[in-house]
C-alpha positions as CSV (number, residue, x, y, z in Angstrom):
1,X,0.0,0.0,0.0
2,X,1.5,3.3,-0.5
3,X,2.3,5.7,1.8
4,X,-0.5,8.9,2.2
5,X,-0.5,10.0,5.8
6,X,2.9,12.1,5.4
7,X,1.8,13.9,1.9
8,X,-0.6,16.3,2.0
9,X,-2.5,16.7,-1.9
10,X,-5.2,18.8,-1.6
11,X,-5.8,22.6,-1.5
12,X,-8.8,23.0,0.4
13,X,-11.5,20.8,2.3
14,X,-13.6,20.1,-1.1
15,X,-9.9,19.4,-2.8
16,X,-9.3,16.6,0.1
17,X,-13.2,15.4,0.1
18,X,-12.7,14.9,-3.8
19,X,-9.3,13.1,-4.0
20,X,-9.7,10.8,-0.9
21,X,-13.2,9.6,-2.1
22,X,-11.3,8.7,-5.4
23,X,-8.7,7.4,-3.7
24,X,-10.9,5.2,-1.9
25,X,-12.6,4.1,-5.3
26,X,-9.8,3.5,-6.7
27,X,-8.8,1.2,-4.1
28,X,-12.4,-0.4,-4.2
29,X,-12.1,-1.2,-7.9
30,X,-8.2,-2.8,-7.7
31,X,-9.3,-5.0,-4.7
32,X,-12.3,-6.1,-7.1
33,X,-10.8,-6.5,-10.0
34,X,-6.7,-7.6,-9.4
35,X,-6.7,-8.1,-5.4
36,X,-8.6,-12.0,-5.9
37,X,-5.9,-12.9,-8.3
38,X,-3.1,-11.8,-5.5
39,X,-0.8,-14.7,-3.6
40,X,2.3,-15.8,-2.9
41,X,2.1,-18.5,-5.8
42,X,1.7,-16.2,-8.5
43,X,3.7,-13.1,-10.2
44,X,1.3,-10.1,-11.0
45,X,2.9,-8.5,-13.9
46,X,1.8,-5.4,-15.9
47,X,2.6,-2.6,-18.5
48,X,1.2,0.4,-18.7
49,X,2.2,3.6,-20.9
50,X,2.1,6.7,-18.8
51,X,1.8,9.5,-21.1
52,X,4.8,12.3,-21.2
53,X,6.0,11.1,-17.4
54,X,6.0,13.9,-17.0
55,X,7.9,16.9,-18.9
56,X,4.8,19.2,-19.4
57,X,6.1,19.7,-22.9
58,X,2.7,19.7,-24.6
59,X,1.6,22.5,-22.6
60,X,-1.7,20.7,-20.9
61,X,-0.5,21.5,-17.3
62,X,1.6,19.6,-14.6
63,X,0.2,16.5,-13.2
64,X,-1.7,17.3,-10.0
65,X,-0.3,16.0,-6.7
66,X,-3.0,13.7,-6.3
67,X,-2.6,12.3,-10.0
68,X,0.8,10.7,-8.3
69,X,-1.2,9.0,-5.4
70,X,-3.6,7.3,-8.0
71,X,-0.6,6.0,-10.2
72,X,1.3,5.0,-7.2
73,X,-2.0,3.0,-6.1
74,X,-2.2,1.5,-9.2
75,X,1.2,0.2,-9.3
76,X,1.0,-1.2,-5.7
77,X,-1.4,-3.8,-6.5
78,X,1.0,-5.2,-9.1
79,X,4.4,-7.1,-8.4
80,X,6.0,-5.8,-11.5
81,X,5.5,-2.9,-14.0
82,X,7.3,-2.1,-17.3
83,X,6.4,1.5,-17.6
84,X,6.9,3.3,-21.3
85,X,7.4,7.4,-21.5
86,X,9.1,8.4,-18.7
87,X,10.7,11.3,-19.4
88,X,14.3,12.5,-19.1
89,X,13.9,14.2,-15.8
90,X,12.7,11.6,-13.3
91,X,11.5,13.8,-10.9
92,X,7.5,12.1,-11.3
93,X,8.9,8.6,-11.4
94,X,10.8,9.4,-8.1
95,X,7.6,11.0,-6.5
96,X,5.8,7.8,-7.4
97,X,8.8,5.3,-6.0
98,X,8.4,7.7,-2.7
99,X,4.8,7.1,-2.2
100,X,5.5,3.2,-2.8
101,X,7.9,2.9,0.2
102,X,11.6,1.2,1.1
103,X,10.1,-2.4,-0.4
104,X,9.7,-0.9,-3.6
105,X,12.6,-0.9,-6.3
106,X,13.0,0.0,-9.9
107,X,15.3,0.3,-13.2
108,X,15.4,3.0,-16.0
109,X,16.9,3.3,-19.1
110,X,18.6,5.7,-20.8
111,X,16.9,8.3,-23.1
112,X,16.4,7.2,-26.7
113,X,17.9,10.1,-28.8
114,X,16.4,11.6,-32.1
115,X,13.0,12.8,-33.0
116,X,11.8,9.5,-33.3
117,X,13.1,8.6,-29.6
118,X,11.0,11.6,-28.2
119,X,13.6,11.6,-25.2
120,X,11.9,8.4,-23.8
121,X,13.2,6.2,-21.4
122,X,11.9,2.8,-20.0
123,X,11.1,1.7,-16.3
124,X,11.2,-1.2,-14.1
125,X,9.1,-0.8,-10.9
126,X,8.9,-3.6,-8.9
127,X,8.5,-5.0,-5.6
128,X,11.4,-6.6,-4.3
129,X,9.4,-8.7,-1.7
130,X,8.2,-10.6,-4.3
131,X,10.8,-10.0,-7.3
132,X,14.6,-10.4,-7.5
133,X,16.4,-8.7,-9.9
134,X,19.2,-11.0,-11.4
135,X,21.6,-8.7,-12.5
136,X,21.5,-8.6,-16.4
137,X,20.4,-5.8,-18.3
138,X,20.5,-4.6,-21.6
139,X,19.2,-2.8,-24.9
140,X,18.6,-4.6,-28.0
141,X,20.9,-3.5,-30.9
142,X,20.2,-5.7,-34.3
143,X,23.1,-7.4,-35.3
144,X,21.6,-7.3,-39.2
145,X,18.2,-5.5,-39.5
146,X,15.6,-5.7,-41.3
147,X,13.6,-2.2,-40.6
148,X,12.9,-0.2,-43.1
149,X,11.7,-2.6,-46.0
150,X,9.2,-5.2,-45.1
151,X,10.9,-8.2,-45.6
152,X,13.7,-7.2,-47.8
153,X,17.3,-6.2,-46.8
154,X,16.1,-3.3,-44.7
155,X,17.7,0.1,-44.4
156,X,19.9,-0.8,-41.7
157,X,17.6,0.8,-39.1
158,X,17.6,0.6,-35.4
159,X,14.0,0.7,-33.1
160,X,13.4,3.9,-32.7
161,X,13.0,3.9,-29.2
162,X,15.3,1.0,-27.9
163,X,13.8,-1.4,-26.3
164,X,15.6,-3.0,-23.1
165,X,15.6,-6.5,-21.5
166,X,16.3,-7.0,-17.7
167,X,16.3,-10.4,-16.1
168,X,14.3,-11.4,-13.0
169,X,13.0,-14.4,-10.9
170,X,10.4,-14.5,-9.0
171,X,9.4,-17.7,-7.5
172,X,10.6,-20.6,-9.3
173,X,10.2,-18.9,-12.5
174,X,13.4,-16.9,-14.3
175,X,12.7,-14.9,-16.9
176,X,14.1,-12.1,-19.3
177,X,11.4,-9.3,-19.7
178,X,11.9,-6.8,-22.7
179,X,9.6,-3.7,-22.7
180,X,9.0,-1.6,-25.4
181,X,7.7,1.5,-27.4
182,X,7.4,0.3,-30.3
183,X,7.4,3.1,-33.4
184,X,4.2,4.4,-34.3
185,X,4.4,6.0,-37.6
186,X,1.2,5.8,-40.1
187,X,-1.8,4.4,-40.5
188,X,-0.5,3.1,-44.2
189,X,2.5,2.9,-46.3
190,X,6.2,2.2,-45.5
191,X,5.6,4.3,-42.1
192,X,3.2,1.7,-41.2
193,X,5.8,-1.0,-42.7
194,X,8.3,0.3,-40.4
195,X,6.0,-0.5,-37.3
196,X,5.6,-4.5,-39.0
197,X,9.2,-4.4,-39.5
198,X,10.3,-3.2,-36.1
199,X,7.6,-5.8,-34.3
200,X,8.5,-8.7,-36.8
201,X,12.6,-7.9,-36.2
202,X,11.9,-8.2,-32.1
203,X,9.8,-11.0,-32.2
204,X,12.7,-13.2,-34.4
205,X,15.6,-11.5,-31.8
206,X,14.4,-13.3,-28.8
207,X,13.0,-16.5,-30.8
208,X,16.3,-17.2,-32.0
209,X,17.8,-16.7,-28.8
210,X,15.8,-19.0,-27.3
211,X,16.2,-21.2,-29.4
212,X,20.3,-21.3,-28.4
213,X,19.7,-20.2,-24.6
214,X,17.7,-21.9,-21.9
215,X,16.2,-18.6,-21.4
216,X,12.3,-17.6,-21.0
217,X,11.4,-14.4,-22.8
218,X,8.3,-12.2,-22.1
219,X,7.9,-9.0,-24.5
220,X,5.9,-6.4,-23.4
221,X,4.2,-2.6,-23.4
222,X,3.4,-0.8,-25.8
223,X,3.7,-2.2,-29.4
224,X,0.9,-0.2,-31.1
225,X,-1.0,-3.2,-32.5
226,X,-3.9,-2.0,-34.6
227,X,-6.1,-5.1,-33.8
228,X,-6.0,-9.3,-33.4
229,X,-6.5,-9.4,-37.1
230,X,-3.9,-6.7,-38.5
231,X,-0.2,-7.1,-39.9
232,X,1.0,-6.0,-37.0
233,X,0.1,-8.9,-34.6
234,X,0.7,-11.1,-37.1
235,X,4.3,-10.2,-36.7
236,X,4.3,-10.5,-33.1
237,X,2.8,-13.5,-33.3
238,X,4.4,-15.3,-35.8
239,X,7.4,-16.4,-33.4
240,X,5.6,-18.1,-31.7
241,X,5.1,-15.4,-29.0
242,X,2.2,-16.3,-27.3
243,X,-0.8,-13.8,-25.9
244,X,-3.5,-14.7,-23.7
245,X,-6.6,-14.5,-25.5
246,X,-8.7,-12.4,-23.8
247,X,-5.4,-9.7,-24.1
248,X,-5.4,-9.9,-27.6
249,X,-9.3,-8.7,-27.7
250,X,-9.1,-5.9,-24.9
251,X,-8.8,-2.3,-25.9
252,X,-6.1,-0.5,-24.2
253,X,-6.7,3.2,-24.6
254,X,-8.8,5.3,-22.5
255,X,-11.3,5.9,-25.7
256,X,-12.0,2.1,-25.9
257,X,-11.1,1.6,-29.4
258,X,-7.5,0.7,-29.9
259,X,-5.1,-2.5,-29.1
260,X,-2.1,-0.8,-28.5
261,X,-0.5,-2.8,-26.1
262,X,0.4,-6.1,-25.4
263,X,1.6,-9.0,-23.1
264,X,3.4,-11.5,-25.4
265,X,5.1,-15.0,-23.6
266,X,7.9,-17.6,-24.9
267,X,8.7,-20.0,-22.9
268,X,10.1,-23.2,-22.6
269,X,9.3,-23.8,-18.6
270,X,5.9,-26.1,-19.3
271,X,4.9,-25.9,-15.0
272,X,4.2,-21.8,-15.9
273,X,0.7,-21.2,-15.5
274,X,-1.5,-18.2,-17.0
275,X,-3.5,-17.3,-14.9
276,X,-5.9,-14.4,-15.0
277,X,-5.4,-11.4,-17.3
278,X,-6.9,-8.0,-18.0
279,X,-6.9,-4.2,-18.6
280,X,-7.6,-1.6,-15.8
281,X,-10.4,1.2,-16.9
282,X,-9.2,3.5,-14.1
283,X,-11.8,6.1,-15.8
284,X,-14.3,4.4,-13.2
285,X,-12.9,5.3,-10.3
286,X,-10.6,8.8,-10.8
287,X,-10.8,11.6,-13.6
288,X,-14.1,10.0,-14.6
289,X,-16.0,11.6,-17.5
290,X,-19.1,12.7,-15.7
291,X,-20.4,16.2,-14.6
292,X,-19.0,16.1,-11.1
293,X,-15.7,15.5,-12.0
294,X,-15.6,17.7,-15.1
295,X,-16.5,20.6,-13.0
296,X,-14.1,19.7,-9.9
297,X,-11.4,19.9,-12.8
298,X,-11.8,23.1,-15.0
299,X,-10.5,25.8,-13.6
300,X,-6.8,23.3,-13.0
301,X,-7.4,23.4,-16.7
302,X,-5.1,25.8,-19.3
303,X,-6.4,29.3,-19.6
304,X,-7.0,29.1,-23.1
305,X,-9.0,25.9,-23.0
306,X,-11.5,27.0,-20.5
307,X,-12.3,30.1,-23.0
308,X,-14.1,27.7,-25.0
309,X,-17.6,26.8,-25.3
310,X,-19.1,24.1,-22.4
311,X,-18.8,21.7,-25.3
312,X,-15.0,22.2,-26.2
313,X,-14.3,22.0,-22.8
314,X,-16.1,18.7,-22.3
315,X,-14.1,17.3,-25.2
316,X,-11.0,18.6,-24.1
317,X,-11.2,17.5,-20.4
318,X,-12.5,14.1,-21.7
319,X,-9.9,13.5,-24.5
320,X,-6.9,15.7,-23.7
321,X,-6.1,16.9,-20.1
322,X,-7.4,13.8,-18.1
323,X,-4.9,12.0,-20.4
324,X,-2.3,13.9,-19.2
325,X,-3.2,13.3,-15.8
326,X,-3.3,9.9,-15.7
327,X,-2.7,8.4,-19.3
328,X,-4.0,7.7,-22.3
329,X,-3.4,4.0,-22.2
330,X,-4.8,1.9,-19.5
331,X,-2.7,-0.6,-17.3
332,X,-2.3,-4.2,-18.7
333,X,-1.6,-7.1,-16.8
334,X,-1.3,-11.1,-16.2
335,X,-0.9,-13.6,-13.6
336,X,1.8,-15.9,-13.8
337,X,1.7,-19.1,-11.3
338,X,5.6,-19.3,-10.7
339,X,5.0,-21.9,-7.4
340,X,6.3,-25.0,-8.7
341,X,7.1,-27.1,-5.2
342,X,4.3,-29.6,-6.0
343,X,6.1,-30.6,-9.7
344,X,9.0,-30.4,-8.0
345,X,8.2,-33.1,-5.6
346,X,6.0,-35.6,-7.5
347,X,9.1,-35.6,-9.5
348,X,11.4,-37.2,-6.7
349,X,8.7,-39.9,-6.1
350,X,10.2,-43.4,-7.6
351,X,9.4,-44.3,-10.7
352,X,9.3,-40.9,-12.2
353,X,11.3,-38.9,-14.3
354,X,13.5,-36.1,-12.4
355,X,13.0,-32.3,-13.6
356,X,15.7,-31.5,-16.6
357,X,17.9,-28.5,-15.2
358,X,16.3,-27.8,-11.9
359,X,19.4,-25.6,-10.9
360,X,17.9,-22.7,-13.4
361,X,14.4,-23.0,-11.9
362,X,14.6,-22.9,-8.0
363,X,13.5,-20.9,-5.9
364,X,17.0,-19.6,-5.0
């Protein structure tokens, strides 16, 4: 649970009414919808996209204080998060580690350079009660690529944004998790292509070093998929990454209608489990888009946006500055069962076949 009692994040007495009651709600819908799925057999993993974390650059405001408490509660009911767009000042990441307390660790890249990198870095936030970090980290450079021409030579290109690969245990299970921000481009043409290309050329990276490693790869965040059907799933897919099913149909933006991001799996340890999955609609609980809330909210709002009409400033809270707030993507997550004691030991009884390669899958 984070930590509120020190932090004051409200102005007035209708400031603190507002932001507690969310708080509470918030609170209300995790224990619903992730707290059942919580144990000390299983890994709770997530992504989530927080938009601009948190430069201010688009001019749509700062994030309020009390933004940071509902982030921070999100990520508490989680083991571990892969969060995209954090920005090249960490000063909102570090507020949010603050809030999550001493039991609470994380990793960041570096910033991606060029326009197409957007000064982005990576994060790693997890809990270290129930995650050890194993020491390996690293970005993925192509040794040949393929980007930039469908299935051709390629241009030579590198991801735009780079995407990194830590490796962690938790349980019995060892694993190599690799987040990304994959490019967006266009909707169409060889911008489009270069999104297939840059999804198809990660996806054959970490098959072919499974296929020399004993290694388990998970590949997640924020791979812009356009839906189950399209191109660019295909190439994610076609690997042999795996997706839970009911992932691949969620939407994962705030407006409902896209299939952004994703939680692909590899993996040659057959006693992993799937559990549960789903996507978190955190509209239901804080920054909802409802009358009360749109009026708590306006006048924290840019100048020149609350000179508009009632109706432009509906769509603007609604679309725009609640997404800058919170985020425009919604939190994504699985359960992994990573308690294998009971394989373990059926496996010593006589008459059957010890475990291949224990050593790599203990609990150390």
């Amino acid at each position: 649970m984070p930590r509120y009692v020190p932090i004051r994040f409200w102005r007035d007495d209708v400031d603190k009414r507002r932001a507690l009651d969310r708080l509470l709600a918030l609170r209300r819908q995790m224990r619903a919808e992730v707290g059942p799925h919580r144990g000390d057999d299983s890994l709770l993993l997530a992504t989530w996209n927080i938009r601009d974390f948190d430069s201010n650059k688009f001019g749509h405001g700062p994030r309020l204080p009390e933004s940071f408490h509902y982030i921070a509660e999100i990520v508490s009911w989680f083991d571990l998060v892969a969060v995209q767009e954090v920005n090249r000042d960490l000063a909102a990441l570090h507020k949010v580690m603050s809030l999550l307390g001493s039991d609470w660790d994380y990793l960041v890249t570096d910033t991606t350079e060029g326009s197409g990198g957007n000064e982005e870095r990576i994060a790693f936030v997890f809990d270290r009660r129930r995650v050890q970090f194993r020491n390996v980290v690293g970005e993925v450079v192509l040794p040949k690529s393929r980007i930039g021409s469908g299935e051709g030579e390629g241009d030579g290109l590198q991801f735009a944004r780079t995407p990194f690969v830590v490796a962690f245990q938790a349980g019995w299970f060892k694993f190599n998790l690799c987040a990304v921000h994959i490019y967006f481009g266009a909707d169409s043409g060889a911008r489009l292509q270069r999104r297939i290309d840059e999804i198809r050329e990660l996806a054959t990276f970490f098959s072919k070093r499974q296929d020399r490693e004993l290694e388990d790869y998970i590949l997640l965040g924020d791979f812009n998929i356009v839906s189950p059907e399209h191109r660019t799933m295909e190439a994610l897919e076609g690997e042999g990454f795996v997706i839970p099913e009911n992932l691949k149909r969620e939407h994962t933006n705030l407006r409902g209608d896209k299939h952004y991001d994703q939680i692909a799996l590899k993996v040659q340890e057959k006693r992993l489990e799937i559990g549960a999955s789903g996507v978190l609609g955190f509209a239901a609980s804080v920054f909802r888009d409802d009358d009360e809330d749109f009026a708590a909210y306006l006048d924290h709002m840019p100048t020149h946006q609350r000179a508009l009409e009632e109706a432009g400033q509906r769509a603007y809270y609604a679309d725009d500055w609640r997404t800058w707030q919170m985020s425009d993507h919604l939190p994504m997550w699985v359960q992994l069962k990573v308690d294998f004691t009971e394989a373990y030991l059926e496996s010593l009884k006589p008459g059957h076949e010890p475990l291949a390669d224990l050593s790599r899958a203990s609990p150390d």
